[in-house]
C-alpha positions as CSV (number, residue, x, y, z in Angstrom):
1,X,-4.9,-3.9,22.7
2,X,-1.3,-5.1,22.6
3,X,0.6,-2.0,24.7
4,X,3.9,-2.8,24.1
5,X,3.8,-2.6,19.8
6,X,4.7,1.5,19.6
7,X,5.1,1.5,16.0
8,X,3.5,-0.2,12.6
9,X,5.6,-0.3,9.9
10,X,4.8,-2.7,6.4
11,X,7.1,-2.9,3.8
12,X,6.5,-3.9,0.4
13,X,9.0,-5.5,-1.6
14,X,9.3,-2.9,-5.0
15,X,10.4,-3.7,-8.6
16,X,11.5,-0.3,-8.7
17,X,11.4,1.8,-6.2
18,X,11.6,5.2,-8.1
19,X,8.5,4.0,-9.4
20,X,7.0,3.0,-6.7
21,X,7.6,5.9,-4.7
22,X,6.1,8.5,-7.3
23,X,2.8,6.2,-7.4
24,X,2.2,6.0,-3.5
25,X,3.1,9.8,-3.4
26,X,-0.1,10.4,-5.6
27,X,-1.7,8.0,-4.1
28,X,-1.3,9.4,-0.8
29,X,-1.0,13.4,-2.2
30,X,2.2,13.8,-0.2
31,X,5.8,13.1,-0.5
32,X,8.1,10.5,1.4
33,X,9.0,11.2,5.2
34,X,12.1,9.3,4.3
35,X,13.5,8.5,0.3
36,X,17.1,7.0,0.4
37,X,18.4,4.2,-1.9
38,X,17.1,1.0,-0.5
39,X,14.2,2.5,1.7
40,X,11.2,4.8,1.2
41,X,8.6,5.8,3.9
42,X,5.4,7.0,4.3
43,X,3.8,8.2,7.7
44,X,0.2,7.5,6.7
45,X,-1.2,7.8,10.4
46,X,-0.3,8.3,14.0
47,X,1.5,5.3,14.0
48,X,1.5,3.9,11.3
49,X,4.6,3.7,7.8
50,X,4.6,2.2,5.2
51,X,7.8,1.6,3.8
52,X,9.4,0.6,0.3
53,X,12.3,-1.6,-0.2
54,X,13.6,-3.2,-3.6
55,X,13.3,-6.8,-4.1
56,X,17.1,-6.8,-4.5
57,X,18.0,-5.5,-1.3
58,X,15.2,-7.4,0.8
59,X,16.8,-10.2,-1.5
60,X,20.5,-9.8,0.0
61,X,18.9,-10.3,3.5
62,X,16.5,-13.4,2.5
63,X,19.6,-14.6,0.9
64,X,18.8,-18.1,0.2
65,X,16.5,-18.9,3.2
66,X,13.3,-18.0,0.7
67,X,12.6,-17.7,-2.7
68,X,13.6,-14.4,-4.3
69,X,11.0,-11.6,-4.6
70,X,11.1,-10.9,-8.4
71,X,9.6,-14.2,-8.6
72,X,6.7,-12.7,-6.8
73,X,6.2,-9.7,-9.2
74,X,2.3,-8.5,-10.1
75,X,1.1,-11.6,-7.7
76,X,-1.1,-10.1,-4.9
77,X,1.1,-10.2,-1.7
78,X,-0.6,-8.1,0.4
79,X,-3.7,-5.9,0.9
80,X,-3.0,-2.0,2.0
81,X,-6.8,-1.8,3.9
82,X,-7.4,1.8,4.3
83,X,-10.3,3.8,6.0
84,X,-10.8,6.9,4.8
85,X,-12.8,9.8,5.3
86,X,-14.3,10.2,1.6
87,X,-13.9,7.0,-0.7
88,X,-15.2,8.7,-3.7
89,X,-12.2,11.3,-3.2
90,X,-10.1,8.4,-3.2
91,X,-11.6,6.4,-5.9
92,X,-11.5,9.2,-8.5
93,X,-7.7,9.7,-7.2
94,X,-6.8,6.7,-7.6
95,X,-8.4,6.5,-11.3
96,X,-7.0,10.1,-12.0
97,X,-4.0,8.4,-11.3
98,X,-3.7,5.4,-13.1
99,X,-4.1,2.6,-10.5
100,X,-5.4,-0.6,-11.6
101,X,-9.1,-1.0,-10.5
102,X,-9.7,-4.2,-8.8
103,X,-12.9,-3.9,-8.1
104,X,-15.6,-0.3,-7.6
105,X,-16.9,0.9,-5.0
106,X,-19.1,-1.3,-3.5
107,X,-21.1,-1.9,-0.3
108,X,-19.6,-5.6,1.4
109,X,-21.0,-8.1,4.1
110,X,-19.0,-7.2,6.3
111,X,-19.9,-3.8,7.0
112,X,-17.8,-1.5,4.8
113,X,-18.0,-0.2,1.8
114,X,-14.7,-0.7,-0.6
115,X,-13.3,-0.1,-3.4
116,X,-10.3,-2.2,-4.6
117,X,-7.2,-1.2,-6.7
118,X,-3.2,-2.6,-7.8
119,X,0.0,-0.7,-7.0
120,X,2.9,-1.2,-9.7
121,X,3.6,-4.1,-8.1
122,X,0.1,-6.2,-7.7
123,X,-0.3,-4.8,-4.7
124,X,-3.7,-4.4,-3.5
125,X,-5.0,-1.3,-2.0
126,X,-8.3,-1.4,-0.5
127,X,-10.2,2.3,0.8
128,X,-12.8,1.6,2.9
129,X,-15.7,3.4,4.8
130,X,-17.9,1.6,7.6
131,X,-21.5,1.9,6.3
132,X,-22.6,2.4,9.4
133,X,-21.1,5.8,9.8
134,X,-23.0,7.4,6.7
């Protein structure tokens, strides 16, 4: 274990952050532990955020070192891979909800058991449970 890393924090670079903000709020059934313009975060475990920044302001700081993130928009970027205590909770959520299913609940080689969705964004938000633990 790396002892010196206190905090996790990803950021995702938003279309709209408005948006973005009200689906990760249902996602997560909870609202923002911090929603100003440029930034929103969510505390989604002990240390753990996940934050969301425009593409315009991320773009201000990238400047012209890399390519501009609306270029990237509904490409996958990232995977948000989440265990969770009851994937079927989170799967009909999600559904209720109106994220984009990936792919259902299924058992995978490598252990777990996940189901695969899209944020706004083409995000991809995995929930996972170890088989094992069942």
């Amino acid at each position: 274990m790396i002892n010196h890393i206190k905090l996790t924090e990803t950021i995702l670079y938003v279309n709209n952050q408005e948006g973005s903000s009200q689906f990760y709020q249902k996602i997560f059934r909870c609202l923002p532990d911090l929603d100003v313009p440029g930034m929103t975060e969510f505390v989604i475990s002990y240390n753990c955020k996940l934050g969301l920044m425009p593409n315009k302001g991320i773009a201000k700081i990238l400047s012209t070192a890399m390519p501009h993130p609306d270029n990237g928009n509904g490409i996958p970027r990232c995977e948000l891979y989440l265990y969770v205590e009851n994937i079927q909770f989170e799967f009909d959520n999600a559904i209720k909800i109106g994220a984009k299913l990936i792919s259902p609940i299924a058992n995978r080689d490598w252990g777990d058991r996940v189901c695969y969705f899209s944020d706004p964004d083409g995000h991809i938000i995995a929930f996972a449970e170890r088989i094992n633990d069942k």
